[in-house]
C-alpha positions in Angstrom: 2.1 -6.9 28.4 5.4 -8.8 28.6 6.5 -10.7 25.8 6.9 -14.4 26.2 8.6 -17.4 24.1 5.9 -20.2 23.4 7.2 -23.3 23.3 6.2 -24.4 19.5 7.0 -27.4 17.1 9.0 -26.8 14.6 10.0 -29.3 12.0 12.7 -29.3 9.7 11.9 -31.0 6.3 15.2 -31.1 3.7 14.1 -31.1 0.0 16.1 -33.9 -1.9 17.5 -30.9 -4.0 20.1 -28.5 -2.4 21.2 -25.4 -4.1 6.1 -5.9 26.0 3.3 -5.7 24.0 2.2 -2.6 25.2 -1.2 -1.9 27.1 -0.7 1.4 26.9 -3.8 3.3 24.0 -2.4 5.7 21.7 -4.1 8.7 20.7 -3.6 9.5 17.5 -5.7 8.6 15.0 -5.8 5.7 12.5 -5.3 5.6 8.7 -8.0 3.7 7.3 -6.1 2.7 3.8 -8.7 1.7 0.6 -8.3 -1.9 0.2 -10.0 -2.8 -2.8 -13.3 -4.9 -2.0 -14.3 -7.6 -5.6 -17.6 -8.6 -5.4 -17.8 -12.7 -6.1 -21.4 -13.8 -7.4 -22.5 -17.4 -6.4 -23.8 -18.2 -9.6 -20.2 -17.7 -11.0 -18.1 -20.8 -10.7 -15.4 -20.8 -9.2 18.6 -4.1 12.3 20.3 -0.6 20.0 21.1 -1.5 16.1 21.4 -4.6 14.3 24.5 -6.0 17.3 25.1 -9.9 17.7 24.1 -11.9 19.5 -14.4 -16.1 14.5 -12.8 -17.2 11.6 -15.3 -15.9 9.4 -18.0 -18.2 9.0 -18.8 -20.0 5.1 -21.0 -18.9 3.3 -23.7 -21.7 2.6 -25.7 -21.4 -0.3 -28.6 -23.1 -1.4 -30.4 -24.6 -4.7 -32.8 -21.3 -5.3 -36.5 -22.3 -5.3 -38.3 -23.0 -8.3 -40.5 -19.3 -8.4 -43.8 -20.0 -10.4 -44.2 -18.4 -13.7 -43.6 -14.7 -13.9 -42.0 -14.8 -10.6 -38.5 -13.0 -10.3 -35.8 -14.7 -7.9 -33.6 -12.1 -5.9 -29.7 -12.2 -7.2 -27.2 -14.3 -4.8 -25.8 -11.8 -1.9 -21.9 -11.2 -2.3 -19.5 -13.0 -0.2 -18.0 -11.4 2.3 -14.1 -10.2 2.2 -11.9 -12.2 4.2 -11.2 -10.8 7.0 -8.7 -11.2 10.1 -8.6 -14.4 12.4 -7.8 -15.0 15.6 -5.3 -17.7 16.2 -3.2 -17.7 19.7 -0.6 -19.8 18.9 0.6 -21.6 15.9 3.1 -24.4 14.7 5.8 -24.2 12.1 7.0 -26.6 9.8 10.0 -25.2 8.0 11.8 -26.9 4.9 15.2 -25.3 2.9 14.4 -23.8 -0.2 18.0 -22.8 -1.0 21.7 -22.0 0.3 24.8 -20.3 -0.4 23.3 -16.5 -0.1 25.9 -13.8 0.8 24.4 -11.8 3.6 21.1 -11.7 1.6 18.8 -8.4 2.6 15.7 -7.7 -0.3 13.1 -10.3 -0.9 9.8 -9.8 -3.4 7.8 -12.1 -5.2 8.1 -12.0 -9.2 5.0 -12.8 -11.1 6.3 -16.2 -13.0 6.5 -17.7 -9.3 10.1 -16.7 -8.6 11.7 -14.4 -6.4 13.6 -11.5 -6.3 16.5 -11.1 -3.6 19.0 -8.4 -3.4 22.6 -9.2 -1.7 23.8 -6.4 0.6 27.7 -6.6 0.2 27.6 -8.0 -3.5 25.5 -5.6 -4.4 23.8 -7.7 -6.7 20.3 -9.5 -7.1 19.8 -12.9 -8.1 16.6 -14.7 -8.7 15.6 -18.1 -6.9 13.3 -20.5 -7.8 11.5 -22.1 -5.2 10.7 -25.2 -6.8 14.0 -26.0 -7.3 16.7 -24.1 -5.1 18.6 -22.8 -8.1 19.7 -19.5 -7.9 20.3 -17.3 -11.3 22.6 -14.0 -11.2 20.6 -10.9 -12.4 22.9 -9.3 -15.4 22.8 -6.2 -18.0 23.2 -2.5 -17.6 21.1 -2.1 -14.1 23.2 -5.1 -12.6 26.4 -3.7 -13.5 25.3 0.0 -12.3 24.6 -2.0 -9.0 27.4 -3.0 -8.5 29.8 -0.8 -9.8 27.7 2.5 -8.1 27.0 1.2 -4.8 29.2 1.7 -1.7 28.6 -1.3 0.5 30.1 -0.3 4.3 28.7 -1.8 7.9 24.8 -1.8 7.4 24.4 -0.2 4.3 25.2 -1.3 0.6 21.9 -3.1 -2.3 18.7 -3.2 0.7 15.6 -3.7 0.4 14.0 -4.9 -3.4 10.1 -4.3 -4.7 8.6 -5.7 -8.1 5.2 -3.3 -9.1 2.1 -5.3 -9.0 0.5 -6.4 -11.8 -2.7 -4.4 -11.0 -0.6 -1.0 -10.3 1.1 1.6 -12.8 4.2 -0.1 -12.9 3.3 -4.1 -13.2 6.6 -6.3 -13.2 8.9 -2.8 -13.0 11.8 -3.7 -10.0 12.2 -0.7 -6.9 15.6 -1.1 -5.3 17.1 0.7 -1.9 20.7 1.4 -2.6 23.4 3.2 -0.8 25.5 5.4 -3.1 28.7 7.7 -2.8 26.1 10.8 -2.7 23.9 9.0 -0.1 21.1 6.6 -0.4 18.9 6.1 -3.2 15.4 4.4 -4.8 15.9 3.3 -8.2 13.6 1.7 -11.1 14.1 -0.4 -13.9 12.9 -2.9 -16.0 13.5 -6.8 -15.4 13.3 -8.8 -18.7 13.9 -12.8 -17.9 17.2 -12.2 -15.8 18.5 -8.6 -17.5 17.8 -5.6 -15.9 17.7 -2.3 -17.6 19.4 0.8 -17.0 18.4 2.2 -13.6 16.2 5.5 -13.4 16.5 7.5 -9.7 13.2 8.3 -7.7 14.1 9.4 -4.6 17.9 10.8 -3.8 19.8 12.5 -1.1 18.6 10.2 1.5 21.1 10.2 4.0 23.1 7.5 4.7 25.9 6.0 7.3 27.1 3.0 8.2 24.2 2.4 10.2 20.5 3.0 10.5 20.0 3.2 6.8 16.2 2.0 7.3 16.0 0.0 3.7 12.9 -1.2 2.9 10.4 -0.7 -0.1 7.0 -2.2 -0.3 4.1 -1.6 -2.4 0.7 -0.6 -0.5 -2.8 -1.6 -0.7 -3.3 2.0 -2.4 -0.7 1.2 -5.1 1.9 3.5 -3.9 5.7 2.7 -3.0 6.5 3.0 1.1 10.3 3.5 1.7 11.7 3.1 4.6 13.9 5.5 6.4 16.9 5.2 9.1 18.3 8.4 11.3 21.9 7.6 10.0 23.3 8.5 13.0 21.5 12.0 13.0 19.1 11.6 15.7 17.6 15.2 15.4 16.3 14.5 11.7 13.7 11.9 12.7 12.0 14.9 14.2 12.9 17.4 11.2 9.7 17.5 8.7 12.0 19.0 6.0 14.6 16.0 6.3 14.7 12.3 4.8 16.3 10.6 7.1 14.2 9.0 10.3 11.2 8.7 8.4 8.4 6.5 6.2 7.9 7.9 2.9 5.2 7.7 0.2 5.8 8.3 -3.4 4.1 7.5 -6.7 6.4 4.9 -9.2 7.7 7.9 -10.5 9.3 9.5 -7.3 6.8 12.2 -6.7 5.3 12.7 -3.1 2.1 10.5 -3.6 -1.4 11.9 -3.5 -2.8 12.2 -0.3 0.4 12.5 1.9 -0.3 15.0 4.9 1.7 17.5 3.1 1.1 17.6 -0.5 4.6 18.6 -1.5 6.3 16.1 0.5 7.0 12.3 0.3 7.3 11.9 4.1 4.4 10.1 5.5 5.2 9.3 9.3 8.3 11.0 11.0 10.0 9.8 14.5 11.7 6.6 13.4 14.9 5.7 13.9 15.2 2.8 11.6 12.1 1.1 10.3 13.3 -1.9 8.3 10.0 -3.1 7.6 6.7 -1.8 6.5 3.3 -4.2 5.6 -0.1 -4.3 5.4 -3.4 -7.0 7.0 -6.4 -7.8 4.8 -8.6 -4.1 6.8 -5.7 -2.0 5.6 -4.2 -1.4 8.6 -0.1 -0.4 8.1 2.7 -2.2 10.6 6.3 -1.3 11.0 9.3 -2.9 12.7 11.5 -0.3 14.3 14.9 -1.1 16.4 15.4 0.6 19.0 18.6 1.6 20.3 19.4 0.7 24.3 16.2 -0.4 25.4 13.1 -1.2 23.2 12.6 -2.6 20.0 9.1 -2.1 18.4 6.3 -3.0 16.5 4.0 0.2 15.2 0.8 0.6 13.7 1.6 3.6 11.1 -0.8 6.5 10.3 -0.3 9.3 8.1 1.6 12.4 9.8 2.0 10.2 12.7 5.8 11.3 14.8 7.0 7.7 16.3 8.8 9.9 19.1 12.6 9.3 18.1 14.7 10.1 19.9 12.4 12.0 22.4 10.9 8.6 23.4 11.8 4.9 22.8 9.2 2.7 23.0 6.2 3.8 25.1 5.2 6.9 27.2 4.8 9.1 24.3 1.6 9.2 23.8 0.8 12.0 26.4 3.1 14.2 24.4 1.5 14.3 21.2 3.8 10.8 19.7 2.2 7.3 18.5 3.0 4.7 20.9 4.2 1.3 19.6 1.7 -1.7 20.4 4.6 -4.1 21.1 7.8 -3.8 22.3 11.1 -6.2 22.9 14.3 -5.6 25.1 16.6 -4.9 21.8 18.9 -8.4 23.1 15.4 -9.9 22.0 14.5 -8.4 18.4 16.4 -6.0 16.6 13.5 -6.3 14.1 14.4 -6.3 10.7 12.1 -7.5 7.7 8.1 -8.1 8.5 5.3 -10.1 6.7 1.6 -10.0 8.1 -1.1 -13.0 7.7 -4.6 -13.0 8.5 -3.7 -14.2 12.1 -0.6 -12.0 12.7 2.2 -10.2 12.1 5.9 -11.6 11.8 8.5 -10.2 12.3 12.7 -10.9 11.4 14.6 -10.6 14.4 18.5 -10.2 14.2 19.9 -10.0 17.6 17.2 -11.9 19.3 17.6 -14.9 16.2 13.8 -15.4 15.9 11.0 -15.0 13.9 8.7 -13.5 16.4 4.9 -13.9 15.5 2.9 -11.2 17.0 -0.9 -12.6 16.9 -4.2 -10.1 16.3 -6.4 -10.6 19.5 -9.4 -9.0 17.4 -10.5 -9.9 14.2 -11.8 -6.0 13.8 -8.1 -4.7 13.6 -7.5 -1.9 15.8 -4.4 0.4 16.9 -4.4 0.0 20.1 -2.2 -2.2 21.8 -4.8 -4.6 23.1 -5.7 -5.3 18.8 -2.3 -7.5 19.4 -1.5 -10.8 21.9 1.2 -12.1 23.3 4.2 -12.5 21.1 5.2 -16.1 20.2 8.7 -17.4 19.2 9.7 -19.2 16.2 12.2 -20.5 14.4 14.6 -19.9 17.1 17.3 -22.2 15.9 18.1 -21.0 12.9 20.5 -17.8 13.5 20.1 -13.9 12.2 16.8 -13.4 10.4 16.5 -10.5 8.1 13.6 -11.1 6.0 10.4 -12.3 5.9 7.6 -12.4 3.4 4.0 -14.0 2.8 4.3 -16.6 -0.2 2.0 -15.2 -2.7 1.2 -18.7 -4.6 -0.3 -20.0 -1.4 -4.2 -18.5 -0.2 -4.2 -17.1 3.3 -6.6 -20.4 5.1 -9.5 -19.3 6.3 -8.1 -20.6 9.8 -5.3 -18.7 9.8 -2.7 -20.8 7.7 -0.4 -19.1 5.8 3.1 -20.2 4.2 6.3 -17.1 4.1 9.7 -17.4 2.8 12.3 -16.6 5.5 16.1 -15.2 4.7 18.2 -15.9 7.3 21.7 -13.5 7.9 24.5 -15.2 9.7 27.0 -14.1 7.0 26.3 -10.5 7.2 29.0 -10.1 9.7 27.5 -10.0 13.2 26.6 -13.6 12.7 28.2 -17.0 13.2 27.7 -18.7 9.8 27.1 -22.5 9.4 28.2 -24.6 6.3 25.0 -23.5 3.7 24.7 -19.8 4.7 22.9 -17.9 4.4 19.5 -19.7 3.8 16.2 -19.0 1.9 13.4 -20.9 4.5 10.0 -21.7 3.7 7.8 -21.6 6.8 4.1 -23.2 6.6 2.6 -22.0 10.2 -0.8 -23.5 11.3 -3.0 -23.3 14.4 -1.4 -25.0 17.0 -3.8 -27.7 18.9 
């Protein structure tokens, strides 16, 4: 179905400190990702490229009757997992959380309530508080290797940043996407108050350019680390099983392909992409990446293991029929250029550059699906505030159960396709709520 911009409320609150969707089924078959399920008893209380410019119902309980003697009373039933909402339309109410960013790129939450973001052309990271808007460097060895081992050139340079979670095999250890001299890389290290260790490599050899470097890292339901591939400017790899480049990867915290991959000796998960810069996950386990396109669509995919995403045979839909995943949105690339994406209960969101918008792309059935009618209409926000690069769901807020959700926004005016205002770039926190 077309897209469409929704006219929506947004309000703009300054802290007093400053520092077309696609109807079209695919027919490849889904991934069904373990999400882990905890049991709660009721007796327990409680970057064409990157160019310019029913809710689930409460559980009610009940006093349990007084049984007469010898009588046994049945245990409470377990609540249900939350699940996905449907929610048309919502309003955002954005407010600054801090300024002065040089074309910021990474974003990750760190477990004291901070968070992580990596600077492209500094080739540095620098932690922010969100309470406050103050922004610390990050030093020691695996700073300096960033910066002195990194070759920052057009779109590539320090990308995309991931911090283990605490339940995983790597709790608190940092994942960053770099561009070296030899191509681009994955490294680890280890991030104690603002130093950061020497860096260990993962993954190497992925091949690089000055565009479509893909970027991203992020951290599955199943606990293993999704990196994000670009073509770099060598449209035949996306196809090539045997190459890096044009592809989603899976590997373990050390760098090995992760159990379970379609090919047990490789780390390549989907092929056919020909720059994902952003790879998430809803509460049913269900995997979406953003993917620019190059003249004509951008897109939003539902990912599966082994699926090919068509590049550069196809861009956007008509695949299917040949054996390729079809996306279940698309934009005209003047409207997107996709970048970083964060998914709610209620939707996915997604960082547009080009189109300077954080388009919301709602779920239209609270069972999940692939197919493109699973996803609505897309809805346009935060249309005022320039390039947006990433986007990610704040973790110290719950997910309402009517669809509520807060996400920190980076915006990317200074990354030089923008036009940068006095303050760039930005660090945005955006509380979205069903409209009406």
């Amino acid at each position: 179905m077309p897209t469409r911009r929704s006219t929506v409320r947004t309000t703009t609150v300054h802290r007093s400190t400053t520092p077309s969707s696609s109807a079209r089924r695919s027919s490849v078959r889904r991934a069904v990702l373990a999400v882990a399920v905890v049991a709660l008893l009721a007796a327990c209380s409680d970057d064409g490229g990157e160019g310019p410019g029913p809710t689930p119902s409460a559980t009610t309980t009940t006093d349990a009757p007084t049984g007469s003697p010898g009588t046994t009373t049945p245990p409470p039933e377990p609540s249900p997992e939350p699940g996905l909402v449907v929610v048309p339309e919502v309003r955002a109410d954005v407010a600054e959380v801090a300024t002065g960013l040089a074309a910021p790129w990474g974003l990750a939450a760190l477990a004291d309530g901070t968070l992580l973001v990596s600077l492209r052309d500094e080739r540095a990271l620098v932690v922010v508080d969100p309470a406050t808007g103050a922004v610390e460097p990050v030093t020691g060895p695996g700073a300096d290797d960033l910066r002195d081992g990194t070759v920052a050139r057009g779109e590539s340079g320090l990308l995309g940043v991931a911090v283990g979670p605490e339940d995983g095999a790597a709790p608190g250890e940092v994942f960053v996407h770099r561009t070296a001299p030899g191509g681009n890389e994955v490294l680890r290290g280890t991030l104690t108050g603002r130093e950061l260790s020497a860096l260990t490599p993962l993954v190497q050899g992925i091949p690089a350019a000055s565009t479509h470097d893909g970027g991203r890292l992020a951290f599955g339901p199943d606990g293993f680390l999704y990196v994000t591939t670009g073509d770099a400017q060598q449209r035949g790899a996306a196809q090539d099983p045997g190459a890096l480049a044009g592809k989603v990867l899976r590997v373990t915290v050390d760098g090995a392909p992760a159990p379970g991959n379609p090919d047990p000796a490789s780390p390549v998960w989907s092929l056919g992409h020909r720059n994902v810069q952003g790879v998430a996950w809803d509460v049913t386990g269900r995997m979406l990446a953003s993917e620019f396109g190059q003249d004509t669509f951008d897109e939003l995919n539902v990912v599966v293991p082994g699926g090919n995403y068509g590049w550069p045979e196809v861009e956007g839909t008509g695949g299917a029929g040949a054996g390729f995943v079809d996306p279940v949105t698309t934009w005209a690339t003047s409207d997107a250029s996709p970048s970083g994406l964060a998914v709610t209960r209620e939707a996915a969101y997604l960082a547009g550059l080009r189109g300077q918008t954080l388009w919301r792309v709602p779920f239209a059935s609270a069972d999940g699906g692939a197919s493109a009618d699973a996803f609505g209409a897309p809805q346009a926000l935060l249309t005022d505030r320039g390039r947006l690069r990433a986007v990610l769901v704040d973790p110290a807020t719950p997910l309402g159960d009517d669809g509520s959700a807060a996400l920190y926004v980076l915006t990317n005016n200074t990354d030089g396709r923008g036009d940068p205002r006095d303050g760039d770039d930005r660090l945005l926190r955006v509380t979205v709520t069903p409209a009406g």
